[in-house]
N, C-alpha and C positions, 0 to 999 in steps of 0.2 A: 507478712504471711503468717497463720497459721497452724500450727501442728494438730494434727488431729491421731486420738487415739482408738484403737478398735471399740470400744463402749457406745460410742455414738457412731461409727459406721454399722455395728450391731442393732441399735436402737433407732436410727434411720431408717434401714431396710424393713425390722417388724412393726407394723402396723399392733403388733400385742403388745409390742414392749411396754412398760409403763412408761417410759422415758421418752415415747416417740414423740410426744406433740410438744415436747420441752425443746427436743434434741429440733424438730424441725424448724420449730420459730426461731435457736440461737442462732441454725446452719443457714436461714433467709436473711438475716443481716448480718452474715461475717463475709466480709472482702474475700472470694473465690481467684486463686485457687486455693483449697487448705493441700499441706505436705504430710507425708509419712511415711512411714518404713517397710519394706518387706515384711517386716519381724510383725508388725503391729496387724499387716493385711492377711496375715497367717493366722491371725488369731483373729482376724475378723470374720475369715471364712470358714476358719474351725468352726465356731461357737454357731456359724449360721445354717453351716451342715447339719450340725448335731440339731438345730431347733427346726429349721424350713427343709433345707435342703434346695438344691440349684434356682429356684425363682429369686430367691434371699440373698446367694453370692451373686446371682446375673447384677441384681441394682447397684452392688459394688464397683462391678466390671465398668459399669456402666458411667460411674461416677470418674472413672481414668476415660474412659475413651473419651467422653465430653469434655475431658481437663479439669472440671471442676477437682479431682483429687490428682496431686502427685506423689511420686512414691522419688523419696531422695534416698541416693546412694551416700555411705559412708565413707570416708576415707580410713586407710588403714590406720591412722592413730585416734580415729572416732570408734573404732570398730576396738582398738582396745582400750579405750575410754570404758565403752560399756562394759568391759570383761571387771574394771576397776568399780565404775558402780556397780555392777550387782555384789560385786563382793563387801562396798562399801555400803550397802541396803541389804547386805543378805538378811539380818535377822526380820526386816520389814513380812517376807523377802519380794526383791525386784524380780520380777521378771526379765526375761530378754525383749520384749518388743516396748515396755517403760525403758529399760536402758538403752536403746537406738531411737529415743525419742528425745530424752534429755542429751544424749550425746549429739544428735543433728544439732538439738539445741544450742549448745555450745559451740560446734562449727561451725554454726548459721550465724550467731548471734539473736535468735528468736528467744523472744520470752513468753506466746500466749500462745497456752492448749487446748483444745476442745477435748475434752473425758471426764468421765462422768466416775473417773476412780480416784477417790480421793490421797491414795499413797501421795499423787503430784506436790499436795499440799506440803508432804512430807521434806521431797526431794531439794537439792540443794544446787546452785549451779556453782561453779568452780569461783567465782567473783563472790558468793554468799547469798546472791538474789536468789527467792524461789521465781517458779512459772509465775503467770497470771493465769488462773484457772478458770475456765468457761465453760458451762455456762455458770 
């Protein structure tokens, strides 16, 4: 499975983004479903308000109701996993929806994400492996 970060659910939905025709060809040959977080879908819909507004978050909505995306819940010692990365990234600094990313991460045992942000490259998983970053 997949992780997928808001950058490319971003970049998906604009047809302007620059990134769109990159993001669509990696999202055509990646094994469906990709996963992600509340954290990360919050800031997918943030960023798409501020730039489209509701046609922009519908394609999102749209990408869970098909399955093709899921949104994974954290368990409580994932959930302060992330309070520990972002403190351990603060001066990067992590956001909260990069830290419930690497944190599924490491509860899932997943190591490849789809974002187009390159801090991932940064990030560290508790064994020393980074992600494999896609595209």
């Amino acid at each position: 499975m997949t992780l997928v970060d808001a950058s490319p659910l971003v970049a998906l939905a604009l047809r302007s983004d620059p990134d769109h025709a990159r993001c669509v060809q990696t999202a055509m040959r990646l094994q469906r479903p990709f996963l992600t977080t509340w954290a990360a879908i919050t800031e997918a819909m943030y960023l798409l308000h501020r730039q489209v507004g509701w046609p922009a978050q519908d394609q999102v909505w749209a990408l869970i109701e098909r399955g093709d995306l899921q949104l994974g819940d954290l368990s409580p010692a994932s959930t302060m996993l992330a309070r520990e990365l972002m403190q351990r990234y603060r001066d990067l600094p992590m956001d909260l929806a990069d830290a419930t990313l690497v944190a599924l991460a490491e509860e899932r045992g997943l190591r490849r994400i789809f974002t187009l942000d390159g801090a991932f490259y940064v990030y560290r998983l508790n064994n020393g492996l980074v992600l494999n970053v896609i595209p």
